[in-house]
C-alpha positions as protocol buffer text, in pm:
chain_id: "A"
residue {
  index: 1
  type: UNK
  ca { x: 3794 y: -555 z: 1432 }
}
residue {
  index: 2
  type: UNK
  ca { x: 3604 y: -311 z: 1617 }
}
residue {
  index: 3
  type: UNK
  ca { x: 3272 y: -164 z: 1451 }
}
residue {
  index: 4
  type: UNK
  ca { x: 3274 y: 250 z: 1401 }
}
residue {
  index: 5
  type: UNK
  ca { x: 2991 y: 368 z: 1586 }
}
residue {
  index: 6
  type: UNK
  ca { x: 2778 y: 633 z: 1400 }
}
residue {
  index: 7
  type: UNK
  ca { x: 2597 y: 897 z: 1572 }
}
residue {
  index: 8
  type: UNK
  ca { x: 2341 y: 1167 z: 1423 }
}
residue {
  index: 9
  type: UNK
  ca { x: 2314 y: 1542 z: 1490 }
}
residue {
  index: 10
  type: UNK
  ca { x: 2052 y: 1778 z: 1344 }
}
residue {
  index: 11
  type: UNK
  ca { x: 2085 y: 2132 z: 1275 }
}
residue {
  index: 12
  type: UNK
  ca { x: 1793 y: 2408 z: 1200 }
}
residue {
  index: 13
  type: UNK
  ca { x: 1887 y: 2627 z: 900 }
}
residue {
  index: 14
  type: UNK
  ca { x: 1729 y: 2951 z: 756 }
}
residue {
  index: 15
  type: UNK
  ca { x: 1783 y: 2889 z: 375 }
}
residue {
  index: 16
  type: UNK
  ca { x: 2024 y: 3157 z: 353 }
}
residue {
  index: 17
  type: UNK
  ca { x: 2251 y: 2973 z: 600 }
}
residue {
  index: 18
  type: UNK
  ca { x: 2256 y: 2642 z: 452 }
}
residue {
  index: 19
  type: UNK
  ca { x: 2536 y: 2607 z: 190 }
}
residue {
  index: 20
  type: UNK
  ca { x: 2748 y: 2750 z: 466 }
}
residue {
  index: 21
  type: UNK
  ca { x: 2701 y: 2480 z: 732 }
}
residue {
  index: 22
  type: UNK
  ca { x: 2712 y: 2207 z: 435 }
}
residue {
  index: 23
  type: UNK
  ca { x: 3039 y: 2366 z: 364 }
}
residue {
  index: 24
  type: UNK
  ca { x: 3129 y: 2349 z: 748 }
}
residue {
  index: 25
  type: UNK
  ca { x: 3009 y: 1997 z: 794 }
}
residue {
  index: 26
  type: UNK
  ca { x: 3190 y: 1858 z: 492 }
}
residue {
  index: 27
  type: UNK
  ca { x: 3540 y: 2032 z: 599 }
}
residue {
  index: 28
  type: UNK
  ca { x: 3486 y: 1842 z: 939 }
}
residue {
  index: 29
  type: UNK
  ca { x: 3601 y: 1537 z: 803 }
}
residue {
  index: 30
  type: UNK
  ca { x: 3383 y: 1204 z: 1014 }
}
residue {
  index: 31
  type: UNK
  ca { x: 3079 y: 1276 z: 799 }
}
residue {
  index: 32
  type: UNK
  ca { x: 2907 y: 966 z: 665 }
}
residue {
  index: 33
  type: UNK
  ca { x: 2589 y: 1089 z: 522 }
}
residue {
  index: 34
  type: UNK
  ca { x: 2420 y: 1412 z: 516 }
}
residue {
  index: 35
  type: UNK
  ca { x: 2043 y: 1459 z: 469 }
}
residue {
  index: 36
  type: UNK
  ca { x: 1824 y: 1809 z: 433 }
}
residue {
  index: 37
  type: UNK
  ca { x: 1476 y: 1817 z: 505 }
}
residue {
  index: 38
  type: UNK
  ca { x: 1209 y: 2042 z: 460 }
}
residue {
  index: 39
  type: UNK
  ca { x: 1029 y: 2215 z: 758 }
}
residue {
  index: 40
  type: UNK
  ca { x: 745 y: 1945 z: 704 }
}
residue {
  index: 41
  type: UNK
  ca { x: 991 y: 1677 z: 786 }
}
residue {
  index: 42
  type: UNK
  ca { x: 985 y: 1556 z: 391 }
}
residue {
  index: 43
  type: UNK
  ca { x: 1378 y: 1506 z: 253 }
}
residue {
  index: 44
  type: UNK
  ca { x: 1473 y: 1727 z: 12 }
}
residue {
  index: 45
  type: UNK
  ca { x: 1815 y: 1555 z: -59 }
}
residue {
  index: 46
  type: UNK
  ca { x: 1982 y: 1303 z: 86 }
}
residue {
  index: 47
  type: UNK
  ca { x: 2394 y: 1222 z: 3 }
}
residue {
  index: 48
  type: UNK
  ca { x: 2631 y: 977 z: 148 }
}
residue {
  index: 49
  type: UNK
  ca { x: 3014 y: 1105 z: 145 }
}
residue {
  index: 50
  type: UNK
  ca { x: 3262 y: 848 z: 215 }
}
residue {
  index: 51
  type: UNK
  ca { x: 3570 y: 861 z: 474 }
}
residue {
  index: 52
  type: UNK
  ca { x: 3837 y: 1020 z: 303 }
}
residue {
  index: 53
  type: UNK
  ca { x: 3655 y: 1251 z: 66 }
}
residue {
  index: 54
  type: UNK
  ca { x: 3815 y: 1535 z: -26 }
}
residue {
  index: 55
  type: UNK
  ca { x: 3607 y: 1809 z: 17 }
}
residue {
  index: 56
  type: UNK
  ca { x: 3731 y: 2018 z: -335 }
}
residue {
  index: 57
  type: UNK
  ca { x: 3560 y: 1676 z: -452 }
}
residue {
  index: 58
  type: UNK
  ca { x: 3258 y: 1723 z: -275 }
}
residue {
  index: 59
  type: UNK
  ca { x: 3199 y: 2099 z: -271 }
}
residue {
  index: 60
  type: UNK
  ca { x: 3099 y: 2211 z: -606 }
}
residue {
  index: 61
  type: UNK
  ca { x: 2758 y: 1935 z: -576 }
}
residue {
  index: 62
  type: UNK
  ca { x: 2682 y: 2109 z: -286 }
}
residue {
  index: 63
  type: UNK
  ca { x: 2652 y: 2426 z: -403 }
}
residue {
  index: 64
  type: UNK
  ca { x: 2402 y: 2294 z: -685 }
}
residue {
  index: 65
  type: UNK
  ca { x: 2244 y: 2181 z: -405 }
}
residue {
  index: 66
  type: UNK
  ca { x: 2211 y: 2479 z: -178 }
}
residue {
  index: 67
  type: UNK
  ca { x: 2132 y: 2702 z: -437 }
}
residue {
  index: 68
  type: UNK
  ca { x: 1842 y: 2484 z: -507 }
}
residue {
  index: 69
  type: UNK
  ca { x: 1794 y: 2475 z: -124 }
}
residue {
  index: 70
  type: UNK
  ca { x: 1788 y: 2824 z: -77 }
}
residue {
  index: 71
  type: UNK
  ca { x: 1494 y: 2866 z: -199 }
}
residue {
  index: 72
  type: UNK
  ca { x: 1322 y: 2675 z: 93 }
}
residue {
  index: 73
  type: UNK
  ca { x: 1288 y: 2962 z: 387 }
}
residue {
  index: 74
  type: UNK
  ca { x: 1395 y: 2653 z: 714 }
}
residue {
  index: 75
  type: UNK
  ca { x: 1510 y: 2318 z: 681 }
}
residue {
  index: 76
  type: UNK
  ca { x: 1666 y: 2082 z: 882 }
}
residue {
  index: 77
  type: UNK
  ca { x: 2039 y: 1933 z: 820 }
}
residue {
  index: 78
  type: UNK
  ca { x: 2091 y: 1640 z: 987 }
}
residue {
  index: 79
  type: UNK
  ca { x: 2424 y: 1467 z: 987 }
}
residue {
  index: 80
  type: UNK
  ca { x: 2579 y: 1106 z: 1035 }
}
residue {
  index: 81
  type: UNK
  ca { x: 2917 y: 1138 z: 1185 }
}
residue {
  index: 82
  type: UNK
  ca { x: 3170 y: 839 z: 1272 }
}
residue {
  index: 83
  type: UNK
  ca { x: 3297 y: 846 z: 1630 }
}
């Protein structure tokens, strides 16, 4: 059996922005882990989602989180993705 290769991508968010491309990310399906970082580099929250999630499942934790989030004026999203 073949192993899934992972690959990461980061995105820059103003904080207004980032519940909406956590929202994005999750409805694209191959994520395996999502971490947010402050501009300083220093994580602010770090979740793994597993294949299959269903993102009704996974959507109301993320808006705890970005309304925490929001607060912070730029972080960084970056994203583990199967494929």
């Amino acid at each position: 059996m073949a192993k899934k290769k992972t690959r990461t991508e980061e995105f820059k968010v103003s904080g207004e922005d980032i519940l909406k491309k956590l929202r994005e990310l999750v409805q694209e399906g191959n994520i395996r882990k999502i971490t947010i970082k402050s501009k300083e580099g220093k994580v602010i929250a770090e979740f793994p989602l597993t294949v299959g999630v269903i993102g009704a499942v996974v959507l109301p934790p993320l808006a705890a989180i970005g309304t925490i989030i929001a607060l912070v004026s730029e972080c960084t999203i970056a994203v583990e993705k199967e494929g």
